[in-house]
C-alpha positions in Angstrom: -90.5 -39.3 -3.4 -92.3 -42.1 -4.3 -92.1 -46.0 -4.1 -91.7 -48.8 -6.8 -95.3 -49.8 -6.8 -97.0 -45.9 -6.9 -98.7 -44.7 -9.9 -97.6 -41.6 -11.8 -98.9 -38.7 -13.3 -95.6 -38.1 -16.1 -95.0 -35.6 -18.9 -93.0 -36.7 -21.7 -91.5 -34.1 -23.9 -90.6 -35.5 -27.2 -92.9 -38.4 -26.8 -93.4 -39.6 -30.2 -89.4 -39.5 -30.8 -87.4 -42.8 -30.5 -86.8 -42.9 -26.9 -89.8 -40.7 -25.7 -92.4 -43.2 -27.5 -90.9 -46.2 -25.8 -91.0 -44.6 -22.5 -94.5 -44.1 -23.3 -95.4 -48.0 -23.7 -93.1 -49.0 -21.1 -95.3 -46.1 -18.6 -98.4 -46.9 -19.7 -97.9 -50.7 -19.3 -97.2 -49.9 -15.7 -100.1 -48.3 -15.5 -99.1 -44.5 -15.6 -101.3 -41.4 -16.9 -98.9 -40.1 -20.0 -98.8 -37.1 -21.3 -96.5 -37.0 -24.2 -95.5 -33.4 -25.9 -94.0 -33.3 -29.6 -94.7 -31.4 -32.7 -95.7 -34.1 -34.4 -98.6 -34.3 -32.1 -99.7 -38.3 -32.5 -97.3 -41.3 -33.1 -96.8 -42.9 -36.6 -99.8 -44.9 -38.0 -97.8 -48.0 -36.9 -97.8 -46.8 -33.2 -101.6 -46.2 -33.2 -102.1 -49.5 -30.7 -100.4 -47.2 -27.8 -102.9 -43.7 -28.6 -105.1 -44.9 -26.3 -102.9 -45.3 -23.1 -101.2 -41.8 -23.8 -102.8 -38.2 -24.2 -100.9 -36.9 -27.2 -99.9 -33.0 -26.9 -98.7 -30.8 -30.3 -96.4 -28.6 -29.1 -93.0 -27.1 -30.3 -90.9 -26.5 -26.9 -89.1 -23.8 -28.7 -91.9 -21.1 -28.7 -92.2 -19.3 -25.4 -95.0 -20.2 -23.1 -95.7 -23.7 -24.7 -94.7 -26.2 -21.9 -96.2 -23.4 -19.1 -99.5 -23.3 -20.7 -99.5 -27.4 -20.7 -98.3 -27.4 -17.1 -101.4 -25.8 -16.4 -104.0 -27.5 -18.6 -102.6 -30.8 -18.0 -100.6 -30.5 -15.2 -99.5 -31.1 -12.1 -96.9 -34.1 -12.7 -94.8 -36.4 -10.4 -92.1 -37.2 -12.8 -91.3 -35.2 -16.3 -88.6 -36.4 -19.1 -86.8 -34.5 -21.8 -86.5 -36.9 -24.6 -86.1 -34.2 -27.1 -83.1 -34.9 -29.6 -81.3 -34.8 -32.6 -77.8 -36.3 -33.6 -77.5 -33.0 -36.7 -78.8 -29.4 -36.0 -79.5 -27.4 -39.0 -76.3 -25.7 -38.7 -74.6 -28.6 -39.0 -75.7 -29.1 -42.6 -76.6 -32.6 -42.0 -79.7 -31.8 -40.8 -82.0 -34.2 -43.6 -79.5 -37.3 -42.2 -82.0 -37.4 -39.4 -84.3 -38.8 -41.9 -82.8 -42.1 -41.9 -80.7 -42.3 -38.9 -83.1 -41.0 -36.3 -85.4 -43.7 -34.7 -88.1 -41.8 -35.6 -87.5 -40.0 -38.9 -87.5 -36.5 -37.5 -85.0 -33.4 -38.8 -85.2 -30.2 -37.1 -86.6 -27.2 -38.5 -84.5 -25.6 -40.8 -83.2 -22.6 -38.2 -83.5 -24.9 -35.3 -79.6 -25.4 -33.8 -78.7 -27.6 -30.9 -79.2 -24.4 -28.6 -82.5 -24.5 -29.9 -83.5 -28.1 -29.7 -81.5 -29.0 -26.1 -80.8 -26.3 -24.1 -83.9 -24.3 -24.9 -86.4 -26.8 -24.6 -84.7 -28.3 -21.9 -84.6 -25.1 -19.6 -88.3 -24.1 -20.5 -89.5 -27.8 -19.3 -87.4 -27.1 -16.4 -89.0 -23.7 -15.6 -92.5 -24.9 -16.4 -91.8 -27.8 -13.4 -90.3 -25.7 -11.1 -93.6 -23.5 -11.4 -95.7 -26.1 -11.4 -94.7 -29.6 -9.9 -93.9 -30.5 -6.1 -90.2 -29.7 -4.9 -88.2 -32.5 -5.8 -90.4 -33.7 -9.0 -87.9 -35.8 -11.0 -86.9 -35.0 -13.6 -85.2 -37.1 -16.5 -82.7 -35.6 -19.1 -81.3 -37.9 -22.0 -77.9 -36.5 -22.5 -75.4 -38.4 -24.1 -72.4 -40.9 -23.2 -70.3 -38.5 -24.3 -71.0 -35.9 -22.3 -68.7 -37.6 -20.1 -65.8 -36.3 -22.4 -63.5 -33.6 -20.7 -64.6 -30.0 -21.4 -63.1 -29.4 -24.5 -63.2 -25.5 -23.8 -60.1 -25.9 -21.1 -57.6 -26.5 -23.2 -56.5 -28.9 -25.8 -57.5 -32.5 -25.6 -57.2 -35.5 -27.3 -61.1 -34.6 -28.0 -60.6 -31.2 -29.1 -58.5 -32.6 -32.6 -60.9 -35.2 -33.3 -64.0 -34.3 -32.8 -65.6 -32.3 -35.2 -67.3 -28.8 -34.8 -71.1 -29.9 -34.6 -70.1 -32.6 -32.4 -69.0 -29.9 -29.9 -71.8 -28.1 -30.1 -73.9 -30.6 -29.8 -71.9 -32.1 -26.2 -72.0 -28.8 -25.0 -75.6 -27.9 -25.3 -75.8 -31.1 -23.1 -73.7 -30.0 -20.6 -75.1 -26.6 -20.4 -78.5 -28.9 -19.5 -76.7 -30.9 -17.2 -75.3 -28.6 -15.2 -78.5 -26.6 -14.9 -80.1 -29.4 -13.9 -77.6 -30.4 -11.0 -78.0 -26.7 -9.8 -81.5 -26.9 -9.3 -83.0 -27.3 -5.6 -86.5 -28.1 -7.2 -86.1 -30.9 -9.0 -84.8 -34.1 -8.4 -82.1 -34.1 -11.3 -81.6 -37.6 -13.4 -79.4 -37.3 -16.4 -79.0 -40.4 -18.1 -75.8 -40.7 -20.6 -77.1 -43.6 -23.1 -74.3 -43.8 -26.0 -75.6 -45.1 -29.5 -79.4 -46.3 -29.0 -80.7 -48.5 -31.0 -83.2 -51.6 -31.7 -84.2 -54.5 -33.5 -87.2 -52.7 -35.3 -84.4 -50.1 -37.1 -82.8 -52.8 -39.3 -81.0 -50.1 -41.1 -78.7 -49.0 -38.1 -77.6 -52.4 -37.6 -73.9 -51.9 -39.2 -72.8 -48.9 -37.0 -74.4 -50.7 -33.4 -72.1 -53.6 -34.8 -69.0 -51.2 -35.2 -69.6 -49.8 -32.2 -69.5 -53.3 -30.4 -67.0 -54.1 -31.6 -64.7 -51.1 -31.4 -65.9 -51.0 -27.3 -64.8 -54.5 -27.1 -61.4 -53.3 -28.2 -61.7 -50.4 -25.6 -61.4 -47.9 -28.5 -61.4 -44.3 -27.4 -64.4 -42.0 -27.1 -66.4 -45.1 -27.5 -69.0 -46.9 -25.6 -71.3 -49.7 -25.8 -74.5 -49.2 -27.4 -77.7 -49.4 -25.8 -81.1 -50.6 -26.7 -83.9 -48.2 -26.4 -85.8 -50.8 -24.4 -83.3 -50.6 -21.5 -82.8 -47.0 -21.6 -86.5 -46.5 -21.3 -86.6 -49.0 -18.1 -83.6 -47.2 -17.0 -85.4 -43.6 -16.9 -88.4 -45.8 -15.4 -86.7 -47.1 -12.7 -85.1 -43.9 -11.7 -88.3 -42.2 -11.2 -89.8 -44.8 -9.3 -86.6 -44.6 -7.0 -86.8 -42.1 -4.9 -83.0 -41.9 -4.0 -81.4 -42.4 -7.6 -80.4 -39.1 -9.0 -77.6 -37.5 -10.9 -75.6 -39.0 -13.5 -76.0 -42.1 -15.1 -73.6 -43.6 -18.1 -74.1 -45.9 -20.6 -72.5 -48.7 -18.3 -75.2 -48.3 -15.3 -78.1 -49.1 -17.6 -77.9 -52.8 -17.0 -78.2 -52.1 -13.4 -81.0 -49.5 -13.7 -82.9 -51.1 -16.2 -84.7 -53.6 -14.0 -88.3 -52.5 -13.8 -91.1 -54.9 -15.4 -93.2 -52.9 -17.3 -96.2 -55.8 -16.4 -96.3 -54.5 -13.0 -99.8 -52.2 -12.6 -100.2 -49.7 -10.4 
């Protein structure tokens, strides 16, 4: 669709999240127009620097007609990423853990379950594109390593004894996206299956992206190597500008995706 040096109109849902905020700088650096959705609205005080390269967007993606009435206000786009995500739904009862483990401090709402926060949102951005954006728009999911993981509703696994209930639910409202996504003639589908991302700026996640280092250098199973949110970014960057990348991507292609310099200007 388009070439490596072409400038960009892109919608980011979940921009002021983890990954969706560094996607932001690493667009806007390029030279992009941003758009970034979330229901926070505007980035943390300490992200203030980047407000003025991105039009911020309060939104909640769960209440219908959100993302349609933004398509049209602020719309159309070249390129639109889902970046919407948490690791514990409300159901889970581990909801307030997102306080501290989530790169940007955000829990869910108190109803909201991983139906809610990734299939819903994830099918309504798709909708609003397909209504809105040129055939073959692309469009960028951040799913999740292990959604590699057999589909643990065919019979027992080695998967199906250890993992635990929300950690199901939370795979398969990934795959559901996925899927959906592959299905669709309208959008140019780019999933992108990061395992645990992380940072130097989040000192406090520093013992489990050692852990999980170190049990992928021991090929442990159901584990892969971490991956900083820089590269991830880049990754979902360099996808977009590539007009012939599409489908899935796992944690291990991210070195080989994640080559775009975000000094280049349009």
């Amino acid at each position: 669709m388009s070439s490596a040096g072409a400038c960009h109109r892109i919608l980011i849902l979940g921009g002021t999240g983890f990954v969706g905020l560094e996607v932001c700088r690493q667009a806007a650096a390029l030279g992009w127009t941003v758009v970034a959705i979330s229901r926070r609205g505007t980035p943390a005080a300490k992200n203030l620097p980047l407000s003025t390269s991105v039009e911020w967007v309060q939104g909640d993606a769960t209440e219908a007609g959100t993302l349609e009435r933004i398509m049209r206000e602020k719309g159309p786009f070249n390129a639109v990423i889902h970046a919407v995500g948490a690791l514990f739904d409300a159901e889970s009862g581990l909801g307030a853990l997102n306080r501290f483990i989530s790169g940007a401090g955000s829990v869910p709402n108190k109803n909201h379950t991983y139906d809610d926060i990734t299939r819903k949102t994830a099918l309504a951005l798709l909708s609003a594109t397909e209504a809105a954006c040129p055939a073959g728009t692309p469009f960028v999911f951040v799913s999740a390593a292990e959604a590699g993981w057999p589909d643990m509703t065919c019979g027992p696994t080695f998967e199906t004894y250890v993992a635990p209930k929300w950690l199901k639910r939370y795979l398969a409202a990934k795959r559901i996206v996925e899927a959906t996504l592959l299905q669709s003639s309208q959008v140019r589908a780019i999933i992108l299956r990061p395992s645990f991302i992380w940072n130097w700026g989040k000192l406090d996640i520093l013992l489990p992206v050692c852990l999980y280092n170190i049990a992928a250098l021991f090929r442990a199973p159901l584990v892969d190597p971490p991956v900083r949110v820089e590269t991830l970014a880049a990754a979902a960057i360099e996808a977009i500008q590539d007009s012939h990348q599409g489908g899935a991507k796992d944690s291990r292609a991210m070195g080989c995706l994640a080559r775009a310099s975000v000094s280049k200007k349009c």
